[in-house]
GUKE-32000 format. One record per residue: residue number from 1; x, y, z of N, C-alpha, C in turn. Coordinates in nm, 2 decimals. Layout:
@seq=NUM | n.X=X | n.Y=Y | n.Z=Z | ca.X=X | ca.Y=Y | ca.Z=Z | c.X=X | c.Y=Y | c.Z=Z
...
//
This chain:
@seq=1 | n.X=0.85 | n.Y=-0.66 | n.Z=-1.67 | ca.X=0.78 | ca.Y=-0.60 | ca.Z=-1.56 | c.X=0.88 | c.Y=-0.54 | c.Z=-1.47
@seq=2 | n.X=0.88 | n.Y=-0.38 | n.Z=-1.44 | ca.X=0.96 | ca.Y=-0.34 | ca.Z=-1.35 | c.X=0.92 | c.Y=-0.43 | c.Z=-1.21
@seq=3 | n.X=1.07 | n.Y=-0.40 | n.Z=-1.14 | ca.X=1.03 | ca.Y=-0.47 | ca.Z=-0.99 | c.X=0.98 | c.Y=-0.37 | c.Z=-0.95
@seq=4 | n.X=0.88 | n.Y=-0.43 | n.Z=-0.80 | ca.X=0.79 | ca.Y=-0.32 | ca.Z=-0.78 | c.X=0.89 | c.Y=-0.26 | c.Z=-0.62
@seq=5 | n.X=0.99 | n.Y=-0.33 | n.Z=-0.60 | ca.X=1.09 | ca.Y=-0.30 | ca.Z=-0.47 | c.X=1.18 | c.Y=-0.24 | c.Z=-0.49
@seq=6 | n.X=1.20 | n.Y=-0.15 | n.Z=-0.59 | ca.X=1.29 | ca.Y=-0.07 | ca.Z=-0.69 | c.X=1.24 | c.Y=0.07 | c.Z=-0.68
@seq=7 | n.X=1.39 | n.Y=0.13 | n.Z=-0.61 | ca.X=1.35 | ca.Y=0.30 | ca.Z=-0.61 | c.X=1.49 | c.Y=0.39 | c.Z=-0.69
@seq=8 | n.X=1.46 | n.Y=0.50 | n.Z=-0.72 | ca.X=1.55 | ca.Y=0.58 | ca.Z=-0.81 | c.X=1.59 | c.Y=0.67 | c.Z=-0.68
@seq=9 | n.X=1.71 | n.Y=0.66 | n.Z=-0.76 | ca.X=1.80 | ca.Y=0.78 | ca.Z=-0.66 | c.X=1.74 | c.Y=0.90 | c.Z=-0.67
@seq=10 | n.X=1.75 | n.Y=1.01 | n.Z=-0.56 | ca.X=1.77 | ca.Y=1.13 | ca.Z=-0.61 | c.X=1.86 | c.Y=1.26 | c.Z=-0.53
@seq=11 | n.X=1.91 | n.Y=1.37 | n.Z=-0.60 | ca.X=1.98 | ca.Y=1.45 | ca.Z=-0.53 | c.X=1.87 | c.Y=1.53 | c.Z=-0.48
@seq=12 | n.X=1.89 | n.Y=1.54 | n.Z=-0.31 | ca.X=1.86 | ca.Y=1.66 | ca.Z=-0.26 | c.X=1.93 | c.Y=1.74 | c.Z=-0.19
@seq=13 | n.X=1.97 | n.Y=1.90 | n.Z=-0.22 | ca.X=2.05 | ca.Y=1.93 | ca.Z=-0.14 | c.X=2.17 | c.Y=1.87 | c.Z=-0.14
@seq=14 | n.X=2.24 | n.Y=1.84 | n.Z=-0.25 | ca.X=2.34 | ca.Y=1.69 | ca.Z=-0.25 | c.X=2.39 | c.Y=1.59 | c.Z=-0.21
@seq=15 | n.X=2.23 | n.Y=1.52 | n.Z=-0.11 | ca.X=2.26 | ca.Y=1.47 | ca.Z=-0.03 | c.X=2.16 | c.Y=1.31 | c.Z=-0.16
@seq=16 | n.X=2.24 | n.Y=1.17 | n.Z=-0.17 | ca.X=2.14 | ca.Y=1.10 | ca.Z=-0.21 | c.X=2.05 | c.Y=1.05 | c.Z=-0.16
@seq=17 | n.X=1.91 | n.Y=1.03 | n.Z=-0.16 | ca.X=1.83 | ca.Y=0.98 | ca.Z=-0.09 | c.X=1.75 | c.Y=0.91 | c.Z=-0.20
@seq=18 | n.X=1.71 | n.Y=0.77 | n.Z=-0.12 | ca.X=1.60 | ca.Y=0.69 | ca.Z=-0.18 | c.X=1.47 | c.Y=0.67 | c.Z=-0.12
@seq=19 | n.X=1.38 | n.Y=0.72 | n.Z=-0.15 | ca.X=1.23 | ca.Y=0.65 | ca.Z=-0.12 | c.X=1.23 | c.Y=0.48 | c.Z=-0.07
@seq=20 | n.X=1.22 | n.Y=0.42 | n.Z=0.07 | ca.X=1.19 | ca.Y=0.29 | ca.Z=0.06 | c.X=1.01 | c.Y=0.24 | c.Z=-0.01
@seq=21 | n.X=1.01 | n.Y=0.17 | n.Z=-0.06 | ca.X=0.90 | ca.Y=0.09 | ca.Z=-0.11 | c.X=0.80 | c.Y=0.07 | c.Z=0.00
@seq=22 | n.X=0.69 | n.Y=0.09 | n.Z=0.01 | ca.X=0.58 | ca.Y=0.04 | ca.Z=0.13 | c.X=0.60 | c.Y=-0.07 | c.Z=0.17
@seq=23 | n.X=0.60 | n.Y=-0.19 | n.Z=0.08 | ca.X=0.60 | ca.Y=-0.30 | ca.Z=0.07 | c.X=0.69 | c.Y=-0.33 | c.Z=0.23
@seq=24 | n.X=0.86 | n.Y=-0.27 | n.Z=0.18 | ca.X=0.99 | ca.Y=-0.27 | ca.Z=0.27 | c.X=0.91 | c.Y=-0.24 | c.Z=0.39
@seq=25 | n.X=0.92 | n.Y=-0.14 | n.Z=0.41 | ca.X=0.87 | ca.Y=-0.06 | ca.Z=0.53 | c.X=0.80 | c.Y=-0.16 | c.Z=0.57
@seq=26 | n.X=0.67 | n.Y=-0.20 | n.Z=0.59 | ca.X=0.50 | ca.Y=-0.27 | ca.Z=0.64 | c.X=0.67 | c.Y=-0.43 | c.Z=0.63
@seq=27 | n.X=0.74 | n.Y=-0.52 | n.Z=0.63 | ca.X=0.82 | ca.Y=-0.59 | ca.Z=0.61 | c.X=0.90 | c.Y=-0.56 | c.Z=0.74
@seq=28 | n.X=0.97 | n.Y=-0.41 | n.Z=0.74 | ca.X=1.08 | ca.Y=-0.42 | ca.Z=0.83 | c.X=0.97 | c.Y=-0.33 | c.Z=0.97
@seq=29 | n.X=0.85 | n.Y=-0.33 | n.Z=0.92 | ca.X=0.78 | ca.Y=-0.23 | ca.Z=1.06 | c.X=0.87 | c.Y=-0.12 | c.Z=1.12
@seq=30 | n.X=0.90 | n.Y=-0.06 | n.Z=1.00 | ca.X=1.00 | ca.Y=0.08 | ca.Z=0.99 | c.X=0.91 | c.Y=0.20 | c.Z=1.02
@seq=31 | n.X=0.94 | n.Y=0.27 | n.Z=1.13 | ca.X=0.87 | ca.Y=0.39 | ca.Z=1.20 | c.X=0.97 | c.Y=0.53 | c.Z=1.22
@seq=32 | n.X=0.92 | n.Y=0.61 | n.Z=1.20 | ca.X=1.00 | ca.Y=0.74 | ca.Z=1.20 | c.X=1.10 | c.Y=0.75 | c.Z=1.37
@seq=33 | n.X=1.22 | n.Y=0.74 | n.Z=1.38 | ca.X=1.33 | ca.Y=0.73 | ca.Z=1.41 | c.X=1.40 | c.Y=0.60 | c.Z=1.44
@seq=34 | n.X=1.36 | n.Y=0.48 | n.Z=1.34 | ca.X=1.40 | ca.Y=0.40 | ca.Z=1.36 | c.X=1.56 | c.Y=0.39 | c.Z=1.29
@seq=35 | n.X=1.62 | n.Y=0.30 | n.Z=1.30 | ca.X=1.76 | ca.Y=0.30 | ca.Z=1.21 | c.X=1.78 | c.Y=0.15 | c.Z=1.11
@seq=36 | n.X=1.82 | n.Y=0.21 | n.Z=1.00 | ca.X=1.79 | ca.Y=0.13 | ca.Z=0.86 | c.X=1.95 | c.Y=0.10 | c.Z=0.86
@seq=37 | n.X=2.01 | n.Y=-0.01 | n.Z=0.82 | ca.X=2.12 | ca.Y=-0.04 | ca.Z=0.79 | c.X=2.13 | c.Y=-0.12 | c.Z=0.65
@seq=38 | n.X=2.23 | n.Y=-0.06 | n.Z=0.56 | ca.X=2.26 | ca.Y=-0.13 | ca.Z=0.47 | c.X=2.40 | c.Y=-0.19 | c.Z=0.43
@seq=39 | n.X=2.37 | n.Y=-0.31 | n.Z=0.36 | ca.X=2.47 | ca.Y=-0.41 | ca.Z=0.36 | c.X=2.55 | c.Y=-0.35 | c.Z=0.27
@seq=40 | n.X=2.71 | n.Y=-0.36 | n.Z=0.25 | ca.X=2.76 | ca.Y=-0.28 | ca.Z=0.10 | c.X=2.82 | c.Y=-0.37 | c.Z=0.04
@seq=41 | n.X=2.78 | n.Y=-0.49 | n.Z=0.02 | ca.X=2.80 | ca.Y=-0.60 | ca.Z=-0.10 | c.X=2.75 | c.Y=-0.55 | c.Z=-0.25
@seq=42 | n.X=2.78 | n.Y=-0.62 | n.Z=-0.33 | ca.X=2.73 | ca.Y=-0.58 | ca.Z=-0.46 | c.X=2.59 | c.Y=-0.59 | c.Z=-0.45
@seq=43 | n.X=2.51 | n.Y=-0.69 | n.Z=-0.43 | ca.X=2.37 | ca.Y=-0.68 | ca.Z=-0.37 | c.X=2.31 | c.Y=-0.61 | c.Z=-0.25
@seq=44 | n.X=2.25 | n.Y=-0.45 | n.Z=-0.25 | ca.X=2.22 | ca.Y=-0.44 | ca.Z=-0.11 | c.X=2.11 | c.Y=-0.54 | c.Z=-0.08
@seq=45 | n.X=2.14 | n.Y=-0.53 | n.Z=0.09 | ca.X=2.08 | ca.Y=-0.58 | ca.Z=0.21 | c.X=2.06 | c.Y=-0.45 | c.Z=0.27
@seq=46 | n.X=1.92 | n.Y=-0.49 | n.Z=0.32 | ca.X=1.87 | ca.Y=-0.37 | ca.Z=0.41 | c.X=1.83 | c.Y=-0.43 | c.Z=0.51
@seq=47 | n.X=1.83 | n.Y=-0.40 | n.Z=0.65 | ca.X=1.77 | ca.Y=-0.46 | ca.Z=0.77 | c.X=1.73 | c.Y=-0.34 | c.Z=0.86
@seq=48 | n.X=1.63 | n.Y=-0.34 | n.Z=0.93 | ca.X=1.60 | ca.Y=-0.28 | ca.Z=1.05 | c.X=1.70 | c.Y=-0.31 | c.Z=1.17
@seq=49 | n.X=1.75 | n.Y=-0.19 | n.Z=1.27 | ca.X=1.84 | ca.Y=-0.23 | ca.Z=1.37 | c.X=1.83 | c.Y=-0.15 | c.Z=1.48
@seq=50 | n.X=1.85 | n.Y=-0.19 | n.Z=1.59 | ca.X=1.86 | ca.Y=-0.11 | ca.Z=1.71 | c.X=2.00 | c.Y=-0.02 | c.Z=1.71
@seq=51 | n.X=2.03 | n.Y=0.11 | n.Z=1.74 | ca.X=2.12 | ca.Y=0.18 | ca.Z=1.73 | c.X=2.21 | c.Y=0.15 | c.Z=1.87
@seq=52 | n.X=2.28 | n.Y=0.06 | n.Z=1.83 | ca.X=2.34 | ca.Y=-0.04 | ca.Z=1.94 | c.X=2.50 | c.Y=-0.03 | c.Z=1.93
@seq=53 | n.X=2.60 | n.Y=0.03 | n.Z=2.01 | ca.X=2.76 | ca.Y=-0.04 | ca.Z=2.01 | c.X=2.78 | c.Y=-0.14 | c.Z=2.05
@seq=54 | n.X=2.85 | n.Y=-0.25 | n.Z=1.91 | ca.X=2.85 | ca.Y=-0.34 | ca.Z=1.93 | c.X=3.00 | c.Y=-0.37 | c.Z=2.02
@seq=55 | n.X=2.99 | n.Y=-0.46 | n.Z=2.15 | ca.X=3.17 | ca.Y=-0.43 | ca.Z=2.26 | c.X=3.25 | c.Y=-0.53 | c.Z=2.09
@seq=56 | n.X=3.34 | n.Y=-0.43 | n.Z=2.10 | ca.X=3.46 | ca.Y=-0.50 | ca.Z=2.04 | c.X=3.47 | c.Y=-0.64 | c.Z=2.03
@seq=57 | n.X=3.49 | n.Y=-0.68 | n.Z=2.20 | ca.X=3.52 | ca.Y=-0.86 | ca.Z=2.18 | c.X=3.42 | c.Y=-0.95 | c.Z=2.11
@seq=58 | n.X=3.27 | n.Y=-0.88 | n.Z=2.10 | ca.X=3.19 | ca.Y=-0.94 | ca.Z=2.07 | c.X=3.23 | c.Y=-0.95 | c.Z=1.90
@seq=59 | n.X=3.23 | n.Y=-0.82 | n.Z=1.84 | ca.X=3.24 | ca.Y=-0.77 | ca.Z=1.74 | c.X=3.37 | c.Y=-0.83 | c.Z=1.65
@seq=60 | n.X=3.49 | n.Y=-0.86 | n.Z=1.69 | ca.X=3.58 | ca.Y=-0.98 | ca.Z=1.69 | c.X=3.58 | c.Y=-1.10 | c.Z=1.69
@seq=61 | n.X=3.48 | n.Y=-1.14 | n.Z=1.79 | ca.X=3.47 | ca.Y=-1.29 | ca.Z=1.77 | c.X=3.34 | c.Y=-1.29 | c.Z=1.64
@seq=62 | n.X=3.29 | n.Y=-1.22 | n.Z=1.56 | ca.X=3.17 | ca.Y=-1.25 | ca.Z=1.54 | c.X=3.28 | c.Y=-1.21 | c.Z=1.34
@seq=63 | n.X=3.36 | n.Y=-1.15 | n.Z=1.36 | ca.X=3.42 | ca.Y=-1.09 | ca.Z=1.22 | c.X=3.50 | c.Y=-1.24 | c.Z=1.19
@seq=64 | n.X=3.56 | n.Y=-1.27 | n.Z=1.28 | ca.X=3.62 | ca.Y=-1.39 | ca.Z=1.28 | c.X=3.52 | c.Y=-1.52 | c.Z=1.22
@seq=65 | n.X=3.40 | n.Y=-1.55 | n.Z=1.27 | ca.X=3.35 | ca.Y=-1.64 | ca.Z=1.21 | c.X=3.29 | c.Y=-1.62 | c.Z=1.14
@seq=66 | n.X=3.28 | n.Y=-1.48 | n.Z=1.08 | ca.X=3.16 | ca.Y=-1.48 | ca.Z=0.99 | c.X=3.25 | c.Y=-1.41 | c.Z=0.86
@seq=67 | n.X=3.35 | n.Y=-1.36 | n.Z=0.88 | ca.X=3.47 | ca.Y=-1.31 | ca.Z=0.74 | c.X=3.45 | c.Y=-1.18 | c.Z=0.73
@seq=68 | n.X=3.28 | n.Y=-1.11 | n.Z=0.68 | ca.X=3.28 | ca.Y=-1.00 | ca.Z=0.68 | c.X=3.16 | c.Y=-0.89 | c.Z=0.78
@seq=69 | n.X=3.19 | n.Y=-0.80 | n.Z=0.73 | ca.X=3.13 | ca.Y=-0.71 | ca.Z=0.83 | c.X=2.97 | c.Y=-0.73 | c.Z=0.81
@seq=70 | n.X=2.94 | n.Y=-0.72 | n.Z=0.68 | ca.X=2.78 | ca.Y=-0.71 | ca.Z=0.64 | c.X=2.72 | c.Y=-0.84 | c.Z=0.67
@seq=71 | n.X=2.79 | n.Y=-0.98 | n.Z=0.71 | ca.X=2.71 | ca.Y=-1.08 | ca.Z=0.74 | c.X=2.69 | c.Y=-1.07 | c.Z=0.89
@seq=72 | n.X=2.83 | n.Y=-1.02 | n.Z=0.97 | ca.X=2.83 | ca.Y=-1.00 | ca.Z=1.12 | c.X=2.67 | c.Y=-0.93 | c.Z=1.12
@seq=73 | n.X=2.66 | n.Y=-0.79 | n.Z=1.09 | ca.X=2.58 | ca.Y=-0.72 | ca.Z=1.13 | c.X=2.44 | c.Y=-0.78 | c.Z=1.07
@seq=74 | n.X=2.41 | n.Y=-0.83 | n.Z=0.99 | ca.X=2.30 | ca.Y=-0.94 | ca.Z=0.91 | c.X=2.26 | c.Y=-1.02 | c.Z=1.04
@seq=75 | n.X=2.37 | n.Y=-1.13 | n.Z=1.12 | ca.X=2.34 | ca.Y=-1.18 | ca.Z=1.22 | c.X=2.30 | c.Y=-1.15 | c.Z=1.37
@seq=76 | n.X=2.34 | n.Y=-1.01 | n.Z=1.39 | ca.X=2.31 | ca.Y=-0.90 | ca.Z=1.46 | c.X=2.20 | c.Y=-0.88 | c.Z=1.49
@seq=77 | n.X=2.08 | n.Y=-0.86 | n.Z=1.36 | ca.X=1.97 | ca.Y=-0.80 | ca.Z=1.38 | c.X=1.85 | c.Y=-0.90 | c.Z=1.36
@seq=78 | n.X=1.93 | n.Y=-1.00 | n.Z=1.31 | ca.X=1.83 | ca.Y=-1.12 | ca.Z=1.30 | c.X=1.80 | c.Y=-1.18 | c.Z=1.41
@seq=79 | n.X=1.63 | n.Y=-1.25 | n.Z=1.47 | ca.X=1.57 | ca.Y=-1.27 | ca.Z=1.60 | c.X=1.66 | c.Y=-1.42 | c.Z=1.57
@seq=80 | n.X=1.73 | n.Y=-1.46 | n.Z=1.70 | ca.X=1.79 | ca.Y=-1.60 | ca.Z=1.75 | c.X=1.69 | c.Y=-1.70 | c.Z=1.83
@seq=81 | n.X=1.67 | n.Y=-1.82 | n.Z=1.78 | ca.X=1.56 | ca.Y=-1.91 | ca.Z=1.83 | c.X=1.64 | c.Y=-1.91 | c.Z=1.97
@seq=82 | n.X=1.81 | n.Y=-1.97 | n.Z=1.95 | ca.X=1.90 | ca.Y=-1.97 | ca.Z=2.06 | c.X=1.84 | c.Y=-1.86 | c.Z=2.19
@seq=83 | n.X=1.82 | n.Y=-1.74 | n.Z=2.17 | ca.X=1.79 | ca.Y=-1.61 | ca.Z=2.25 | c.X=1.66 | c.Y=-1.61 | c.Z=2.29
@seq=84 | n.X=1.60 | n.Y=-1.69 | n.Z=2.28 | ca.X=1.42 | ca.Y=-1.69 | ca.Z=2.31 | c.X=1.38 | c.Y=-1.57 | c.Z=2.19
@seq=85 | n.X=1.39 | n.Y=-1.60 | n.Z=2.08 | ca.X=1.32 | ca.Y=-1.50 | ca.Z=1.94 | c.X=1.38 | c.Y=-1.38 | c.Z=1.94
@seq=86 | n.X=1.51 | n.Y=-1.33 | n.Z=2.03 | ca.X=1.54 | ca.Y=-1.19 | ca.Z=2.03 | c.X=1.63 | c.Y=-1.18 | c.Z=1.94
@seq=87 | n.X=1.66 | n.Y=-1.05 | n.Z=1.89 | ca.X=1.78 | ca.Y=-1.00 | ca.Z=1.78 | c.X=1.89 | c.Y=-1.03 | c.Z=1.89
@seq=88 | n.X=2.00 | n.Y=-1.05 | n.Z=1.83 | ca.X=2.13 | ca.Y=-1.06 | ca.Z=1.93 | c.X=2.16 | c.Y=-0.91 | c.Z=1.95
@seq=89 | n.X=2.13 | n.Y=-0.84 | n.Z=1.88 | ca.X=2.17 | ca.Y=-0.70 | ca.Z=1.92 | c.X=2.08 | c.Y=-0.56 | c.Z=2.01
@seq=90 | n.X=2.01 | n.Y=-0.69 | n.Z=2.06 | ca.X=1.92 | ca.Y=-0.57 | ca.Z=2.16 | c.X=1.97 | c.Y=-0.67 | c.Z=2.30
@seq=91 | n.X=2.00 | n.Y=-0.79 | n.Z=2.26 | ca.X=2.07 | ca.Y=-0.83 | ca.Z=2.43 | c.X=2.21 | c.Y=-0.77 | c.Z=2.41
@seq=92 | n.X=2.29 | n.Y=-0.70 | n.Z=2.37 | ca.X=2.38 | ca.Y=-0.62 | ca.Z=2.38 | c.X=2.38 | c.Y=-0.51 | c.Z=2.49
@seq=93 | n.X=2.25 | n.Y=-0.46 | n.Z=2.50 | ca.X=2.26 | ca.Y=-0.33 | ca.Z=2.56 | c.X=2.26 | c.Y=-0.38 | c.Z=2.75
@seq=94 | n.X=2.30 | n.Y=-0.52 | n.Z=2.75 | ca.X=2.34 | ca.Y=-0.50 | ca.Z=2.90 | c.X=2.41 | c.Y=-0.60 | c.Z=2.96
@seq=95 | n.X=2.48 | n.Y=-0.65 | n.Z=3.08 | ca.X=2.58 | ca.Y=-0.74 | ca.Z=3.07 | c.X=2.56 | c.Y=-0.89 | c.Z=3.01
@seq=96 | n.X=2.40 | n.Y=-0.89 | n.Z=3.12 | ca.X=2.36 | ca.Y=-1.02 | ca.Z=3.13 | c.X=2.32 | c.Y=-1.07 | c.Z=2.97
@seq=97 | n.X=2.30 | n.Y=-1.02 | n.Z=2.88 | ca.X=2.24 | ca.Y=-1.02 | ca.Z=2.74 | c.X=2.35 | c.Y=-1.02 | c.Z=2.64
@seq=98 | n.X=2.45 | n.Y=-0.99 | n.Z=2.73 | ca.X=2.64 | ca.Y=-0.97 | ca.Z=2.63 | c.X=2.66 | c.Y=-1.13 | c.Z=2.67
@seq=99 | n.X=2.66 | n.Y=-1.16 | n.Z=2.79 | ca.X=2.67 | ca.Y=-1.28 | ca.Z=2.80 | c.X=2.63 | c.Y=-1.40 | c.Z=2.74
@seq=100 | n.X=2.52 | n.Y=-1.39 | n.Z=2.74 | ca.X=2.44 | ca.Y=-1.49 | ca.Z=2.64 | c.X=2.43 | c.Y=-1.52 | c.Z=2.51
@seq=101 | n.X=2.50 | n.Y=-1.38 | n.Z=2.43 | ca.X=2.54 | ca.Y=-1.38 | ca.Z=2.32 | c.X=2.71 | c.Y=-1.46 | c.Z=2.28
@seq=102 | n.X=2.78 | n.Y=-1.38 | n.Z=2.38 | ca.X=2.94 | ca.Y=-1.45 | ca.Z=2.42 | c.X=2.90 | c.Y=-1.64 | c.Z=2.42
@seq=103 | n.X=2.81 | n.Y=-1.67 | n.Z=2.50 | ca.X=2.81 | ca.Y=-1.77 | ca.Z=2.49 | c.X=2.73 | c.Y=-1.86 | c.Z=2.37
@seq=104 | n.X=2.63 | n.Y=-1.79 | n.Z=2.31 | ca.X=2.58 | ca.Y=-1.87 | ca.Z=2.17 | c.X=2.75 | c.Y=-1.85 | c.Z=2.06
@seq=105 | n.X=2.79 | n.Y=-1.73 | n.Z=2.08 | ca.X=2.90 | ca.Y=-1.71 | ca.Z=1.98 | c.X=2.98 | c.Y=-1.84 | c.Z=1.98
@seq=106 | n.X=3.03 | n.Y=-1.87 | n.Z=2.12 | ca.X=3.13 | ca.Y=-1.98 | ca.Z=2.16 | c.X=3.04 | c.Y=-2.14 | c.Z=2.11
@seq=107 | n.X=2.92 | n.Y=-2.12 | n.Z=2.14 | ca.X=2.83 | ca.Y=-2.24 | ca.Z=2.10 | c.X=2.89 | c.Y=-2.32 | c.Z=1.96
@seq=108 | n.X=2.81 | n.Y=-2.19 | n.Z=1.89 | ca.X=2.86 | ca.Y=-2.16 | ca.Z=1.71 | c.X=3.00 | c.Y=-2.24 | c.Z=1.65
@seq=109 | n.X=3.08 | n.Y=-2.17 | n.Z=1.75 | ca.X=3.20 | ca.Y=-2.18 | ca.Z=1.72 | c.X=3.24 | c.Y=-2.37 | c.Z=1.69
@seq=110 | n.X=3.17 | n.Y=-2.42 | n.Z=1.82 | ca.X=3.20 | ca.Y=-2.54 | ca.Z=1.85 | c.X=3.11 | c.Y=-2.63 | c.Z=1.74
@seq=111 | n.X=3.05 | n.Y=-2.58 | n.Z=1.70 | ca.X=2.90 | ca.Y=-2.67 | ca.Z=1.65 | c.X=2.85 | c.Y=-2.70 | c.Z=1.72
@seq=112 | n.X=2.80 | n.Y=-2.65 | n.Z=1.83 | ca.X=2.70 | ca.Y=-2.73 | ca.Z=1.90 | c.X=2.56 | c.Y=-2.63 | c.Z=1.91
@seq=113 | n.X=2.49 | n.Y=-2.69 | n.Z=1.86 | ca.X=2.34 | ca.Y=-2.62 | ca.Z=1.76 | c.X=2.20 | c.Y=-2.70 | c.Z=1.88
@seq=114 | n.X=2.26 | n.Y=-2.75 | n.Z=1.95 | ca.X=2.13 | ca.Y=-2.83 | ca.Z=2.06 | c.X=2.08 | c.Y=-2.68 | c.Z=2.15
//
């Protein structure tokens, strides 16, 4: 049985592009200008993301505990029970929400999961 989450490349304009699956989409509630990030491990990962810069220090401490880049940003876009349900990367976009992140990061660090 083909998977049914399975799309074929194609060239257009020499540009590759894949059709996402309905399924994906109605999943990531993917809407015309939203931004799609993919993971570049041998398995992709795809996630929905806020088109967010992530500050450096944050981005440092977070490569540091997590090794590589595609789990950092995995952790990024994922809602934090820590954050009241929010993705850690939409409290980015202001100090008070950089902070709260700085401090779940340092949490983390510690183990302390309360």
């Amino acid at each position: 049985m083909k998977n049914p989450l399975c799309s074929k490349a194609v060239n257009i304009d020499g540009k590759l592009m894949i059709k996402i699956p309905e399924p994906v989409i109605e999943k990531l509630a993917i809407s015309p200008g939203d931004f799609v990030e993919f993971g570049s491990t041998k398995n992709v990962s795809i996630w929905k993301s806020e088109n967010v810069d992530v500050p450096t220090d944050v981005y440092n401490a977070l490569v540091e505990m997590f090794k590589t880049e595609d789990y950092v940003f995995q952790w990024l876009n994922k809602k934090q029970k820590y954050l009241s349900g929010k993705a850690t990367i939409t409290m980015l976009t202001n100090p008070e929400g950089k902070k709260e992140v700085i401090g779940l990061i340092e949490r983390l660090k510690r183990g302390d999961l309360s």
